[in-house]
N, C-alpha and C positions, 0 to 999 in steps of 0.2 A: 302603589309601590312597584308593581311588576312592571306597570305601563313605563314608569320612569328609570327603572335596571335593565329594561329591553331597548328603550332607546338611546341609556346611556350608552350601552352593545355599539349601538350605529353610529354614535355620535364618536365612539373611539377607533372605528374604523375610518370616521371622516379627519377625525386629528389625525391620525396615522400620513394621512392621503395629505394635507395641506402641511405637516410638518415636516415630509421625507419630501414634497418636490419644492424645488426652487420657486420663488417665485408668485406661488401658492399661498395664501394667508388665511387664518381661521378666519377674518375679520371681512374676506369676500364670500365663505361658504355662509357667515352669519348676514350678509346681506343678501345673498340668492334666497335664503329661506322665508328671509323677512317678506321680500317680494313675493316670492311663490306662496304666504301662508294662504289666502284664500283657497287656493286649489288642493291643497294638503291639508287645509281643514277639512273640503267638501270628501278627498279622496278617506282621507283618513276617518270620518265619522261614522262609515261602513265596519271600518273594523274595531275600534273602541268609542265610550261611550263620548258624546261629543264635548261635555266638558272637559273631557281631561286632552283632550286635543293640546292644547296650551304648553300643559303641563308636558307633552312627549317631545313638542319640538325646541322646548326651552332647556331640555335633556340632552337632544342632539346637541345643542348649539353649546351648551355648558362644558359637559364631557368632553367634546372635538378642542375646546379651548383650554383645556387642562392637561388632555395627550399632547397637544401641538407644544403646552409648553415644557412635555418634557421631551421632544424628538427634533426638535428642532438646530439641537446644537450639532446634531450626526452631517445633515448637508451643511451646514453655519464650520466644520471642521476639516470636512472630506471636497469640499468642491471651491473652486477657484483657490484653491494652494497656491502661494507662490514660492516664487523663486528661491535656492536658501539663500541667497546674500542679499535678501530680504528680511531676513527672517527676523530681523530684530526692530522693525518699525510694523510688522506685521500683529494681527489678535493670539492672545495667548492659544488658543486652540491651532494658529497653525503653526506655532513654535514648536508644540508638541508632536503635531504632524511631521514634521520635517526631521524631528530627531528620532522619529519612529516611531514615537510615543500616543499617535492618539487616538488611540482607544485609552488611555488616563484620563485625557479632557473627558471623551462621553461618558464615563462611567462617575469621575465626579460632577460632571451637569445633572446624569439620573440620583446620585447621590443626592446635591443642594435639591432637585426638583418634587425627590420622595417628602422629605424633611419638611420642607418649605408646604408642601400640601398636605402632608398631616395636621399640622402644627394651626396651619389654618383654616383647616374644618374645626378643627376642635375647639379656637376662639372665635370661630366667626359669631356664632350666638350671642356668649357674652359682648361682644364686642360691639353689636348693632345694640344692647341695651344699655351699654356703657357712653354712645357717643347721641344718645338722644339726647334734648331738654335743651340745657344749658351749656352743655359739654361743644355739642354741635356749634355751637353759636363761638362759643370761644377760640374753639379750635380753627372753623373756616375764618375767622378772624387775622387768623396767624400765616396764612396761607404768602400773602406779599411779599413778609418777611422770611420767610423761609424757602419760595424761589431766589430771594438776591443774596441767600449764603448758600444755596446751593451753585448758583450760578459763579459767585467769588470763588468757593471750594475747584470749581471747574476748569475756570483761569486760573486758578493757584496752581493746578495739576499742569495746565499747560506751562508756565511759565518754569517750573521745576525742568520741563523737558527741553526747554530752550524756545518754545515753539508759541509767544505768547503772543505774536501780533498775530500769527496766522487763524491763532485760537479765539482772538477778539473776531477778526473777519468774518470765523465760521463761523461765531455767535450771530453776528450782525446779521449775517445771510440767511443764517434760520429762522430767527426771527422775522424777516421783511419778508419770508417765504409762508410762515405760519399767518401772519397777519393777512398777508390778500387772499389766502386759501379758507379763511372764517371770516372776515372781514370785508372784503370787496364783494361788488356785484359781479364775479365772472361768471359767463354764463354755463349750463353745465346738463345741458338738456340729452336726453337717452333715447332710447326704443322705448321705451315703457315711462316715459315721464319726466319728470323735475331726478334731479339726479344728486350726489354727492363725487367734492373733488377726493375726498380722502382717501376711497377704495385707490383710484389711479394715483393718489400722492404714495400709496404704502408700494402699490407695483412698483412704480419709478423710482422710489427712492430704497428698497428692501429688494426689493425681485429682481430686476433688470441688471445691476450691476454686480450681484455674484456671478449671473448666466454669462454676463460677458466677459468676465474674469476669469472663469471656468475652462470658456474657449480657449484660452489660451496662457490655461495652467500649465503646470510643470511636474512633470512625475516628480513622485514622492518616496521616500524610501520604505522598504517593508515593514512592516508594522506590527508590535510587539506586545500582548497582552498579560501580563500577570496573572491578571483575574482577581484584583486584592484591591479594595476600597484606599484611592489613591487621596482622601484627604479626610475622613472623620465628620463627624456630626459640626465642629463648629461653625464653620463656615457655610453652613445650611442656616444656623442658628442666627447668625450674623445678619443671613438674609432675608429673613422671619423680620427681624427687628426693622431693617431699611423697607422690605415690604408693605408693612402698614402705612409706612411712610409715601413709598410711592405710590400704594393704593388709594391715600387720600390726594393728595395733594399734586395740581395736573402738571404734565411739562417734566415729569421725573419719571424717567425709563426705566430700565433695568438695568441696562450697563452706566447710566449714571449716578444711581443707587449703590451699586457696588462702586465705581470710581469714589462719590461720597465716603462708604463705610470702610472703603481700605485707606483712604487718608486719614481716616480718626480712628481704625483698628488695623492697619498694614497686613497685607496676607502676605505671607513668606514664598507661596511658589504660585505658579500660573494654576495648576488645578485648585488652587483655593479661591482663586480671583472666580474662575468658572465656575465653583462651584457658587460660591455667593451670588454670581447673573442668573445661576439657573433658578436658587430659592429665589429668588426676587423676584423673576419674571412667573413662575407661579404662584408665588404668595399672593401679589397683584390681580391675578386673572382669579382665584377663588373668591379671596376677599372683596375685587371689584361689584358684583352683585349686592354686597353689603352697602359700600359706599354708593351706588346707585341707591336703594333703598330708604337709605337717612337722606340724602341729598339732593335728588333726584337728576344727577346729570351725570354723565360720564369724566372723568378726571385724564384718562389716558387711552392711548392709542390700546393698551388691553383692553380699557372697558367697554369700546363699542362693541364686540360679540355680547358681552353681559348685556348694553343699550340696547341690542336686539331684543335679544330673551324677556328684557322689562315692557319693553313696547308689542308683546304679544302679548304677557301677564296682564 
């Protein structure tokens, strides 16, 4: 227990560090580890017993994945702001921004982010004994059909906004993007070996284009804190429920989790919308480790930090 509360210490200084810079993703500190464990078993053996070696860096890597997903909406609000006569094709966090308002977003993202990770410590147990047996069977069963409603849900949201061919294209694109990136032989060789495209897929497509957004942000106006919980428990609650969801079942984000659950439960203001991406995207990264465990594969771009942790396990 102390070995795993000590390095959960370090593992929230490292989500700190991957959540607050650009660019930075829990999902490359969870692969530097991976690589380095030989040397961090041999270093680390010196100081705790060598069994529990396993146990301290799957701690780091846990912990860093659960602070990251609650600090992360602070640079995702504050950097590359645009324009205001943007502001209204723009993400609800810099709507808020731009009216002064956000520090509302960050406080309901640690809002949905608290909730959403209570919620799922305390069912992950039952919940890995609930989806054993025949449950597992049925349920990854369902998996097909439950990308092509969420996928319709997706286009429905575009075509409400006017925007339904552009919303097919970008489907198409991602798809024929995802497909040669697990699929084709490109080759993808490193310093240190056989490599993966995905660290460089999440830089380039997550990191890269806040930074250059950023550059050539636009001031913002001063900014206005109450200090008063800008949306309540539901909407955490909301994102508990689409969590399980996106934690089983792969290709379901967090911000499409919430687009899903505000079409079948509508949230009324932008801080509810954010707060539901925040529960989701933590709900996901707790819960992921369960769904690795009954399944043994990773489902989403959360669960490879957890695919690490399992592959030292």
């Amino acid at each position: 227990m102390i070995v795993a509360a000590v390095s959960s210490l370090f593992g929230s200084g490292f989500g700190l560090f991957t959540g607050l810079v650009p660019g930075i993703h829990v999902n490359t500190l969870a692969s530097i580890l991976l690589m380095a464990y030989p040397g961090l078993e041999l270093f680390l053996s010196g100081t705790i017993p060598q069994e529990q070696v396993p146990i301290a860096i799957c701690s780091v890597i846990m912990s860093a994945s659960v602070v990251h997903s609650y600090v992360d909406f602070v640079p995702s609000v504050f950097i590359g702001a645009p324009d205001a006569e943007d502001a209204v094709s723009v993400l609800p966090g810099h709507r808020l921004l731009l009216k002064g308002q956000g520090m509302r977003a960050v406080r309901a993202a640690a809002v949905g982010s608290l909730i959403g990770c209570s919620v799922a410590i305390a069912i992950a147990v039952p919940l890995q004994m609930a989806m054993t047996g025949d449950t597992y069977e049925y349920i990854d069963g369902l998996t097909k059909i439950v990308l092509v409603l969420v996928s319709l849900i997706l286009l429905y949201n575009e075509m409400r906004k006017g925007h339904l061919i552009m919303g097919i294209v970008g489907f198409v694109l991602s798809g024929i993007l995802g497909y040669a990136v697990m699929r084709l032989p490109i080759p993808c060789e490193g310093l240190f070996g056989e490599g993966t495209l995905l660290m460089p897929m999440l830089t380039g497509l997550f990191g890269l284009p806040v930074m250059l957004e950023s550059d050539s942000g636009h001031p913002f106006p001063k900014q206005k804190d109450d200090k008063k919980d800008p949306v309540g428990p539901i909407p955490g609650f909301k994102g508990v429920l689409m969590g399980v969801v996106a934690g089983w079942f792969p290709g379901i984000t967090s911000t499409v989790g919430a687009t899903v659950s505000s079409t079948i439960m509508p949230d009324r203001t932008p801080e509810q919308f954010i707060s539901t991406v925040a529960s989701i995207g933590t709900v996901t990264t707790v819960l992921s480790l369960v769904t690795l465990s009954i399944s043994g594969g990773g489902r989403s771009g959360r669960s490879s930090s957890s695919g690490a942790s399992w592959a030292i396990l």
